[in-house]
C-alpha positions, 0 to 999 in steps of 0.5 A: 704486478701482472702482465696485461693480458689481450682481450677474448676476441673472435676474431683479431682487430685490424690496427690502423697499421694493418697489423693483427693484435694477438689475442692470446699469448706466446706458447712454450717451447723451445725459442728457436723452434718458433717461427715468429721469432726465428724471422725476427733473429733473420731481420735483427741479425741483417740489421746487426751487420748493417750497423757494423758496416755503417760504423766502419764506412763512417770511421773510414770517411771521418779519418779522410778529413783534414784533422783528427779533431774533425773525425772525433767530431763525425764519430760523436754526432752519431752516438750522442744523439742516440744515447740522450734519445734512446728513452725518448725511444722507448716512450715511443715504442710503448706509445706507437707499438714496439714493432710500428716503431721498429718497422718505420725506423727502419724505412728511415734508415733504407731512405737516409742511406739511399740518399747519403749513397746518392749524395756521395756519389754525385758531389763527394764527401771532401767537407764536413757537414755532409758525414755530420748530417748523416751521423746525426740522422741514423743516431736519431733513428737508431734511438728509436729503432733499438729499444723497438726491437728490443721489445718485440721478444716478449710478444713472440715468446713465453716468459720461460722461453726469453733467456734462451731468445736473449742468448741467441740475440746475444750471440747474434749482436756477438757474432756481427760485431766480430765479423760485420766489422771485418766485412766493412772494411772490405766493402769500404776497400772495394767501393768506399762509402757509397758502396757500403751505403749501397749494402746496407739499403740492401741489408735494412731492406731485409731486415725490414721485410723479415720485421714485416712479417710479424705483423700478425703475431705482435701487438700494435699501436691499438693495443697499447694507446689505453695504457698511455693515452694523451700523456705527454713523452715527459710524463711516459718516461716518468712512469716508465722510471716510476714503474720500474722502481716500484718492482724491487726485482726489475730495479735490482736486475736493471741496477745489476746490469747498470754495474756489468757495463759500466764495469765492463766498458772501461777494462775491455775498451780501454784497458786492454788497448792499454794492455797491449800496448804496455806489453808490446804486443800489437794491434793484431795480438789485440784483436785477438785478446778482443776475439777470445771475449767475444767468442767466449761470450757466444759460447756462453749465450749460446748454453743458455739458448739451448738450455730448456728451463731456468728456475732461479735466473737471477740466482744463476745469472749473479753466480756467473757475473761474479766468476766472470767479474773474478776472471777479468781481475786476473787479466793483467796478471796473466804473465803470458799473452795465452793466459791473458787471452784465456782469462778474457775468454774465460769472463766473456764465456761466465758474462755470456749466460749472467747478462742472457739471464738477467736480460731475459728475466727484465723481459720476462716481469715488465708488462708489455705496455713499459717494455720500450722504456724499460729496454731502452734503460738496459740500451741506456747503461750498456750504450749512453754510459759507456764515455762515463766509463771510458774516463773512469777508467783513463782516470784510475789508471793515471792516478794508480796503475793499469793492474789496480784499475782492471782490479777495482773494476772487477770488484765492483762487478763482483760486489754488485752481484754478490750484493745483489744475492742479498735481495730476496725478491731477485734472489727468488725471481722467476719468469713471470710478473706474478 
């Protein structure tokens, strides 16, 4: 397969959007010397936090109802229309343009919350259907914002470049998640919802700005209608799964991070909540065994974004999934809470680099014109699984015990990354779609 390439234009034609088509491609260098991208970080990272403080304010509104059913309800609605819509996203995004989509979604998160910030001010949130209707609606727009700015790397960086811009997008998605979910808390502290509605107009407002000024250096709807045409959204997301099957190294790689998340999700989630609670060690001794994964996982992103060339990212990127999958076997093992914490760290940081690599190198050899489907399958298994992945692991711990769950799961990280070394065309892969 080879990537489409732009046409030789004089001069770059205008979209019906405004936006320049590039007409050539990304320059090699280093990811976080490109200006381009450096924004796109600033207006993903604004976003981030403002996703962060939205889940809090909505868990903290949910919980002011009259029963514990009505929270779980409002806590739903806004994670079940994204996860069946997210592919429905992506054929969008290959449709409309990755940024056209990326960039309206987000005006419609700024006017939802907007309005649901009016709204709560005037009559209150002392019924149901109001959180239900706001939960949907930002589901709904976050299935098409996610895999729309998922795409855009690649359009500002070359092939070689897009691991070290996925360790620093993954550092970023690390670092809001620890701290944009303490920040909500003291916004819903200070104001209660309405006011962390309030910050996040503000905060989507930025995020779009800073999406806005890529409009010059990303293509746009015109480039990519001759590739989609008048198809209908059935038959762009057959193709999209007809397009990744056909790459035995793209599928292989997706298959690949499928496993990392389903195998991930439970043990972290749920087993180390169970953990804790089974060595008495607290809420707040939890919160720090999930802070060690998570500054693990920055760190370890974080070597793959100052990391110049990687020749063999999927060969590097299995290594580092099968020592993380062995260290996060020897979590309920550990006899103390340090050794715990340490081992988590320890998977987080080994985790960290092999999803960078993988993600990057899916980035890398999709063509341009199938990379909203094909990230909205990566969002797909790390988000629209993960319930599976909860009750998988709620089951093996009740018919077995929490140490052989947390071990199965490891073993099934580690057995799909060894296998994976296995396929030559993944074990070879390089950044590139030749």
């Amino acid at each position: 397969m080879k990537r489409a390439s732009g046409s030789a234009l004089t001069a770059p034609p205008i979209t019906e959007e405004g936006a320049v088509l590039m007409t050539g491609g990304p320059k090699r260098g280093h990811a976080l010397s490109d200006r381009a991208f450096r924004r796109y970080l600033a207006g993903f990272g604004a976003s981030l936090v403002g996703d962060q403080i939205w889940f809090v304010s909505l868990a903290w509104a949910a919980s002011q109802l009259e029963s514990s059913g009505q929270t779980a309800l409002v806590l739903a609605a806004g994670s079940i229309p994204r996860a069946v819509l997210l592919l429905v996203g992506g054929a969008a995004a290959d449709r409309f343009g990755a940024l056209t989509v990326a960039l309206r979604s987000q005006i419609g998160r700024i006017l939802l919350m907007g309005a649901g910030a009016g709204f709560v001010l005037a009559l209150g949130v002392d019924e149901l259907w109001p959180l239900l209707v706001v939960a949907v609606l930002f589901g709904v727009l976050d299935a098409a914002h996610m895999p729309a700015a998922a795409a855009l790397p690649p359009q500002l960086l070359a092939p070689g470049d897009l691991p070290a811009g996925q360790g620093f997008v993954q550092t970023l998605e690390r670092g809001a998640l620890v701290a944009g979910a303490p920040l909500g808390g003291l916004v819903v502290a200070f104001g209660g919802l309405p006011t962390a509605m309030v910050v996040n107009v503000v905060l989507f407002l930025l995020a779009w700005l800073m999406l806005r000024s890529l409009r010059r250096v990303t293509d746009g709807p015109t480039s990519l209608s001759e590739r989609t045409g008048d198809e209908s959204i059935r038959a762009s997301l057959t193709g999209g799964l007809r397009y990744a099957a056909m790459d035995r190294a793209l599928l292989s790689t997706l298959i690949v991070v499928t496993v990392l998340n389903l195998g991930l999700a439970g043990p972290l989630n749920v087993g180390l909540v169970l953990l804790s609670d089974e060595r008495g060690w607290g809420a707040a001794t939890y919160s720090l065994v999930l802070s060690a994964y998570a500054l693990g996982a920055i760190s370890g992103a974080l070597t793959v974004a100052f990391q110049k060339r990687v020749q063999r990212p999927a060969l590097n990127a299995l290594l580092w999934i099968m020592l993380g999958g062995s260290a996060l076997g020897l979590v309920p093992f550990a006899p103390t809470f340090p050794l715990a914490a340490l081992a988590v760290a320890l998977a987080g940081f080994a985790f960290g680099p092999g999803s960078a690599l993988l993600v990057g190198l899916i980035q890398a050899r999709t063509d341009r014109h199938y990379l909203g489907r094909v990230m909205a399958l990566v969002n797909f298994s790390a988000l629209g699984l993960t319930p599976i992945a909860y009750v998988l692991f709620g089951q093996g711990v009740a018919v077995s015990t929490l140490e052989v769950t947390f071990t199965v799961s490891a073993a099934l990280v580690v057995l799909a990354a060894a296998m994976a070394l296995f396929v030559g065309p993944l074990r070879r892969a390089r950044l590139t779609t030749d």
